[in-house]
C-alpha positions, -999 to 999 in steps of 0.1 A, spaced: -611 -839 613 -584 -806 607 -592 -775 618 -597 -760 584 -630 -784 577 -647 -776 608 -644 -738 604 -651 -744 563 -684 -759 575 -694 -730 598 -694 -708 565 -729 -699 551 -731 -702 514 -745 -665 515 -715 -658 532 -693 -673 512 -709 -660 478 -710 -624 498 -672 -625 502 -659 -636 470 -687 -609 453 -668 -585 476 -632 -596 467 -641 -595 430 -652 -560 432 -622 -544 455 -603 -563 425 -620 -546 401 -619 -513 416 -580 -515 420 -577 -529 384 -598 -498 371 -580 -473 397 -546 -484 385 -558 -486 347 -567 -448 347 -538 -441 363 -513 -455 335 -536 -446 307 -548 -415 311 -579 -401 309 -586 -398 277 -573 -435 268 -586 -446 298 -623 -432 289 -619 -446 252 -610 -481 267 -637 -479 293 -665 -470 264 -646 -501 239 -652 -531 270 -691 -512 276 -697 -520 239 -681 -552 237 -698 -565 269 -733 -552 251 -726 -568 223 -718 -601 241 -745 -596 260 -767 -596 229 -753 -627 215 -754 -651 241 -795 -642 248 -796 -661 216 -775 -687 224 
């Protein structure tokens, strides 16, 4: 066995769920942080409220899917 299946196997799913739900959010932090940055924040407000609404209306759709 390598190294990297035996410490692989020591990883709790919790834990591994935990970290990657961590790693998505400090990614989407940065993503927003930078965003507003370039943008403004006035565009930056506009583009925030145009993804709220889309995600709503996604949202909506697939419950009937």
């Amino acid at each position: 066995m390598t190294v990297s299946r035996i410490s692989l196997k020591k990883i709790a799913p919790e834990q591994l769920f935990m970290g990657s739900v961590m790693l998505v959010n400090a990614g989407n932090y940065l993503y927003n942080l930078l965003l507003g940055r370039f943008l403004g924040p006035e565009v930056f407000a506009e583009a925030a409220l145009l993804v709220t609404m889309l995600l709503m209306v996604s949202f909506i759709g697939m419950t009937f899917q």
